[in-house]
N, C-alpha and C positions, 0 to 999 in steps of 0.2 A: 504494500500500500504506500502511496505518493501523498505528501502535502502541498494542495495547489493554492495557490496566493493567488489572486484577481486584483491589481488595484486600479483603479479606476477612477476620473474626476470626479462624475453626478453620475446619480441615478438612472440607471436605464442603459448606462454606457457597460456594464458588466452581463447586461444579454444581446445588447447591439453585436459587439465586437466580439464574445466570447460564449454569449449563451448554450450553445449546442454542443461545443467543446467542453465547458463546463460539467452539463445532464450526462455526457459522454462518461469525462473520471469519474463523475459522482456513483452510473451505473457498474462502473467499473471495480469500485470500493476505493477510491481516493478518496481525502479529505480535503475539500473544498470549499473554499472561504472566501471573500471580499470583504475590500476596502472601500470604502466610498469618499474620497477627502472631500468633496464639496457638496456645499446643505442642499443646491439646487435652488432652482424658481426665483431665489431673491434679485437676480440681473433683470428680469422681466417690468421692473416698475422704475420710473425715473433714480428714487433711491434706494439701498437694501433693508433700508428698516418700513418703506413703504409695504412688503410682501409679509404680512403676519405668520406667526409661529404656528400658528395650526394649518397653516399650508404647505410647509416645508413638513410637519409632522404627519399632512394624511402622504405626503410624496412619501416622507419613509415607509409609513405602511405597506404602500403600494410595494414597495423594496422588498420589503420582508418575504407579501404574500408572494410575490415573484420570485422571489427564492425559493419558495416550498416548491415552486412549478419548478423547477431547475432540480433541485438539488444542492444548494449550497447549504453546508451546516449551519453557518453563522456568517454575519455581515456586520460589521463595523463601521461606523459612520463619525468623521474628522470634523465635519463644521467649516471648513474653509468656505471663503465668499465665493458663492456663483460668479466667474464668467471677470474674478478678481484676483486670480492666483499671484497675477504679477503685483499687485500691491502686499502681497505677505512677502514675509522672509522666505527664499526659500530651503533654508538651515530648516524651518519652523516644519515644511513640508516633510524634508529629509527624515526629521527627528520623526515624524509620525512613522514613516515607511517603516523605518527602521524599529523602532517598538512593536510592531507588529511581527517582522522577522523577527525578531529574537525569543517573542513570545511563540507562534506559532510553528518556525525551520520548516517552513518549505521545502520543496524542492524544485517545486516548477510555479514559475511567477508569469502570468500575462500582464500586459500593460498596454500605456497607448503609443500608439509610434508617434514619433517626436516632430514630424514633418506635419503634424493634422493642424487644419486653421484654427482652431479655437485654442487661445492660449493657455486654459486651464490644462487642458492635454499634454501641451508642451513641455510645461511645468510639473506636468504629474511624472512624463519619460524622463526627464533629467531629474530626478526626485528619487527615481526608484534607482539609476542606473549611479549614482550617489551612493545612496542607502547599501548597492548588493558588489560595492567595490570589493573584490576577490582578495582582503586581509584577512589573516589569523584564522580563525574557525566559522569560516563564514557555511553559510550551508545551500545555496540557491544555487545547480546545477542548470537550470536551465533558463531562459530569458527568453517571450516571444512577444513583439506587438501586434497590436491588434489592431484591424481599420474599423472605425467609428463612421458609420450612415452620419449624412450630413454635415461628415467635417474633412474625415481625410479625403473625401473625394473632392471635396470645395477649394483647397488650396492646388489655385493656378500656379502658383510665383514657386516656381522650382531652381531658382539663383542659389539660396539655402541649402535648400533639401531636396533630394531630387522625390520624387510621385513613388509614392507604395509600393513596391515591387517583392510581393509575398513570394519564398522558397518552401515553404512547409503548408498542408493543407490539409484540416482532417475531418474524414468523413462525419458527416451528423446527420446522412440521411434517416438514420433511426431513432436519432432525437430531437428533428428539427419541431416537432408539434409541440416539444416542450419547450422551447425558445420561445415559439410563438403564441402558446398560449402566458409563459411570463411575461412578454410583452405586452399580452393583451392588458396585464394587470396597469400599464402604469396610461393612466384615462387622461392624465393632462400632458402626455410628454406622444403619444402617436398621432399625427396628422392623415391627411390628405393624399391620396396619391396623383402628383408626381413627386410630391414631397419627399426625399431619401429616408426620412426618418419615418416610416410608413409598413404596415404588412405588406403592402405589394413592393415596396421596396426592398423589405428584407429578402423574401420571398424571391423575387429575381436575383440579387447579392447570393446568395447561395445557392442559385443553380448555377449564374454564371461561376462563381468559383470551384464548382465543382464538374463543369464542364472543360474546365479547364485540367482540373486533375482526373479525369477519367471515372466521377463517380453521377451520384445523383443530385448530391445535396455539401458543401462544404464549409468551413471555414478556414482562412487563410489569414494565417501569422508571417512574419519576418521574423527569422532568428536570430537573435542579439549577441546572444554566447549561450554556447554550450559547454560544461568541462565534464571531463572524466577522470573523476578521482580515485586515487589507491587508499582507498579504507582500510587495507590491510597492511601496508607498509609494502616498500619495493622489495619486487620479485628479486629472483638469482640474475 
């Protein structure tokens, strides 16, 4: 059995980008978990104290019951400002990842790929990739991003960063109903279709990705690092 990390900026970005893979380890007997560092909704009003606490409170519920469709054991939630990550420290960022790893030793951590337009993602990849610096006893063998509907696909301006370019892809055809039914939970965050952030968006996102790898249904990471450690001590 595996320890999966999920961190993730808001709500809904941890079945966007990973939900299928997730039901996948979960069915699998992995232990699976999220991060959530921002509260969500509060960027939506001119200020963030305009968006009341019981908004951002039924968003988490929605989190929770979305979990139970998934599979994730538990979900933790940072409070960072919506859609404000570059106004925190990101020391402040780091330090959460990082209590989490230590609490939980992973093994396998998704996140967001660092190239998506929305800056809280940005700030979430260099956060985590921070937090799982390869000193001393560290434990995170593996590192994959995740593309985010409605973000990574939005950023044009490839001078930076170049566009998405997933190596690893893994089948969810037999758990895509559970992605999508956890998606169904979160009622203020799925729009419209043509909208990316949509079931007919997802829905298309995963055949194309999986038409690509040879299957029915997919999701597609980029691999950051992989290591393969001697638990044992070196060989003869």
């Amino acid at each position: 059995m595996k320890t999966v990390l999920v961190v993730a900026a808001h709500p809904d970005d941890e079945i966007l980008g990973v939900g299928g893979t997730a039901a996948r380890h979960a069915a699998e007997g992995d232990a699976v978990y999220a991060l959530i560092l921002g509260e969500g909704q509060t960027s939506r009003g001119a200020h963030r104290e305009n968006t009341g606490r019981e908004i951002v409170e039924e968003l988490h519920r929605n989190t929770l019951e979305s979990a139970r469709a998934v599979g994730y054991r538990e979900v933790f939630f940072a409070d960072f400002p919506d859609n404000r990550f570059d106004e925190a420290d990101l020391l402040d960022i780091v330090k959460e990842v990082e209590r989490k790893i230590q609490e939980l030793r992973p093994q396998v951590l998704y996140t967001h790929y660092s190239g998506d337009l929305n800056v809280d993602h940005q700030y979430t990849a260099r956060a985590v990739l921070t937090a799982t610096r390869p000193i001393g006893d560290y434990c995170v063998e593996e590192i994959y991003a995740f593309e985010t509907l409605s973000s990574t696909e939005w950023n044009f301006d490839y001078s930076a960063q170049p566009a998405f370019c997933p190596n690893v892809f893994v089948d969810i055809t037999g758990y895509y109903r559970r992605k999508e039914q956890a998606m169904n939970c979160y009622v203020s965050e799925l729009c419209a279709f043509p909208h990316p952030r949509s079931l007919d968006g997802m829905d298309v996102l995963s055949r194309t990705r999986g038409m690509a790898a040879g299957m029915e249904r997919a999701e597609a990471f980029m691999l950051i690092r992989r290591t393969m450690r001697d638990h044992q001590g070196a060989g003869d």
